[in-house]
C-alpha positions in Angstrom: 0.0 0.0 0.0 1.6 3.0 -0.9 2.4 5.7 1.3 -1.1 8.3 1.6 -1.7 11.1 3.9 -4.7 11.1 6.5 -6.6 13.3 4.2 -6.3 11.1 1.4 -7.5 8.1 3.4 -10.8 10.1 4.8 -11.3 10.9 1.0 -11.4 7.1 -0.3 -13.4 7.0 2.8 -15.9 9.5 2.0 -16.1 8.7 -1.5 -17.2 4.8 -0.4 -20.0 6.0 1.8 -21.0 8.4 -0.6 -21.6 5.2 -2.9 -19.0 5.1 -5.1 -17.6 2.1 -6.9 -14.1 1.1 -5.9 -13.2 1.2 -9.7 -14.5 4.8 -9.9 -12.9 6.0 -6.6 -9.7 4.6 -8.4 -9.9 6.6 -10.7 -10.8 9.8 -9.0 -8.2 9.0 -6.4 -5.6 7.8 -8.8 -4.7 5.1 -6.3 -4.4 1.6 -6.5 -7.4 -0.6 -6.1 -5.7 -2.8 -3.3 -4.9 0.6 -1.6 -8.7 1.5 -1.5 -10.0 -1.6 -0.5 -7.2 -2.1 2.8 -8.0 1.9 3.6 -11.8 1.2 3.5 -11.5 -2.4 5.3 -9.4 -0.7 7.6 -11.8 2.0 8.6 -15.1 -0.5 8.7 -12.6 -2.8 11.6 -11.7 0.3 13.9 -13.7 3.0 12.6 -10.3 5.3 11.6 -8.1 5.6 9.2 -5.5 7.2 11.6 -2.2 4.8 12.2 -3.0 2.9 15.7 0.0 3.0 18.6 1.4 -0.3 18.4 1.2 -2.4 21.1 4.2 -3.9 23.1 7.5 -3.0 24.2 10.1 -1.9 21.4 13.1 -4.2 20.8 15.9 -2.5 22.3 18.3 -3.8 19.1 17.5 -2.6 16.1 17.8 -4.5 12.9 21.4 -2.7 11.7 22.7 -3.8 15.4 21.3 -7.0 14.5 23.3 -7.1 11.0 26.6 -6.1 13.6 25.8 -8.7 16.0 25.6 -11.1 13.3 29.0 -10.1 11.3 30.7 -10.1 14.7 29.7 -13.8 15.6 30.8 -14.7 12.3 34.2 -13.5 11.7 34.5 -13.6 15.9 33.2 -17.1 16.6 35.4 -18.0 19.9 34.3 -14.3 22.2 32.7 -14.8 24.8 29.0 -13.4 25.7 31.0 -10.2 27.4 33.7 -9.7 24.7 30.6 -9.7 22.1 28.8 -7.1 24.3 31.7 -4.7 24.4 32.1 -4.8 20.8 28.5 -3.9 20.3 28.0 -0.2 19.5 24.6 -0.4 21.5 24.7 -0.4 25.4 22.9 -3.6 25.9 23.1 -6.4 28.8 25.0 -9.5 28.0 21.8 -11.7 28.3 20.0 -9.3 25.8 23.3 -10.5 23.4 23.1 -13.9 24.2 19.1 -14.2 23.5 20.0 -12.5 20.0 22.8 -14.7 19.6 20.2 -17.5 20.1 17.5 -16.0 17.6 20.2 -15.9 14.7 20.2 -19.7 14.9 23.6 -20.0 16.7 24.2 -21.8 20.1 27.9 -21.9 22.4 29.2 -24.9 21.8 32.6 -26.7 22.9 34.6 -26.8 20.1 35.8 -30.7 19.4 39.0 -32.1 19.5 40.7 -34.0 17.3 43.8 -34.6 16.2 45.9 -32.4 13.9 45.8 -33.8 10.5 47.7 -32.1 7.8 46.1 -32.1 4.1 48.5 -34.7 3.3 47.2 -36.9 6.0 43.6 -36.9 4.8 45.4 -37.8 1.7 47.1 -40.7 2.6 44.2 -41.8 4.5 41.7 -41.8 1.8 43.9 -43.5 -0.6 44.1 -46.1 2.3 40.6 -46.5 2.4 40.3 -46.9 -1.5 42.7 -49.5 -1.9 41.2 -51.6 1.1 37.5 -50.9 0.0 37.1 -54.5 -0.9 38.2 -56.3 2.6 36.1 -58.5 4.2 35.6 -58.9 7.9 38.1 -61.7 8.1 40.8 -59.4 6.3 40.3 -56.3 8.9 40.2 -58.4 11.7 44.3 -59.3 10.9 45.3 -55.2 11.4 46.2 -54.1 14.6 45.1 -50.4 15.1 47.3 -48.2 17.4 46.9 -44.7 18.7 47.5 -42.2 20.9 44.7 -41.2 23.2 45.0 -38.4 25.9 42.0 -38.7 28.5 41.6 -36.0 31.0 39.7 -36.4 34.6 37.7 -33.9 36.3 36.8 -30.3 34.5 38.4 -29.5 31.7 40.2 -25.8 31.8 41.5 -26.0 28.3 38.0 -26.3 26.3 37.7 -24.1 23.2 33.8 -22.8 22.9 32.5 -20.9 19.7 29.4 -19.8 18.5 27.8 -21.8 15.5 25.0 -23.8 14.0 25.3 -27.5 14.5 26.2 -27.1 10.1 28.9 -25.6 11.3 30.5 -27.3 14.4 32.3 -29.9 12.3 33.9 -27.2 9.9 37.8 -27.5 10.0 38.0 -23.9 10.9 36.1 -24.9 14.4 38.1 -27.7 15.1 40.4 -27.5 18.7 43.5 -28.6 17.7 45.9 -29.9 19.8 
C-alpha cells in the first residue's frame, strides 16, 4: 500500500460511503485498487483511518545492530558473551546479546578435538581407504590399530567454545586442535 496522507484516506473513505464504486474512486483518487479496498477495510474494523499506537514493548536492538551482531559472531566465533557485548555499539546487557545470539540460529558450543591432520594426512588416509574398500571382515580383523589417546579427569580448563549452527560445528576452521 503506498504511502497516503490522513486526508487522502478520509477521501477514499468519504467517496465509499457516498456510494461510489471502488473502480470509480480509483480513478478519482488515482490510487491503486488494493490501496482503497485495505483503507476502507481498515476503517469498517476500527472505525479510523489514523495509524493505531502499536502495542508492546520496542526491541531495544534494532535490525542494523542485529546485522553487527551477526557479522561479529561470524568473523569472531570464539568471544565470549561479554567480549561480544563490548564490541556492540549499542549499550545492551549481556543476556539481551546472548538471547540474540540465540535467535540468529547460533548456540555456544565446545569446540571438538581432534587430532591435527595435515592435508597430506587426509590424503594418505583416503587412498588407504580406497585400496582396502574390498576387505572382508576376516581381512580387517588381521590389522592391529594403534593410537595415541590423551584422556583428562575432572573439568576441563583447556576447552575451546565458539558460537555456531550444529552445520557448522564440524567445519575445519572450528576444530580444537591440539
Amino acid at each position: 500500500m503506498p504511502y497516503l496522507d490522513i486526508e487522502t484516506h478520509g477521501q477514499i473513505v468519504g467517496m465509499r460511503q457516498a456510494g461510489l464504486s471502488f473502480r470509480a474512486i480509483g480513478q478519482l483518487a488515482g490510487v491503486p485498487l488494493t490501496t482503497i479496498y485495505d483503507t476502507v477495510s481498515k476503517y469498517q474494523e476500527i472505525g479510523t483511518v489514523q495509524t493505531q499506537q502499536k502495542t508492546g514493548r520496542p526491541t531495544i536492538l534494532k535490525d542494523c545492530d542485529r546485522r553487527q551482531l551477526s557479522q561479529i559472531i561470524t568473523c569472531c566465533h570464539r568471544l565470549t558473551v561479554a567480549q561480544v557485548t563490548k564490541l556492540m555499539t549499542e549499550n545492551v546487557s549481556t543476556r539481551t546479546i546472548q538471547r540474540e545470539i540465540h535467535k540468529l540460529g547460533k548456540a555456544s558450543t565446545i569446540a571438538p578435538r581432534k587430532p591435527y591432520l595435515r592435508p597430506q594426512d587426509f590424503q594418505a588416509r583416503l587412498l588407504f581407504a580406497q585400496a582396502h574398500v574390498h576387505w572382508g571382515i576376516n581381512d580387517w580383523a588381521k590389522v592391529l590399530w594403534t593410537g595415541k589417546s590423551a584422556f583428562e579427569l575432572g573439568k576441563k580448563a583447556n576447552r575451546v567454545r565458539l558460537w555456531c549452527t550444529p552445520q557448522e560445528k564440524w567445519l575445519l576452521e572450528n576444530l580444537a586442535v591440539k
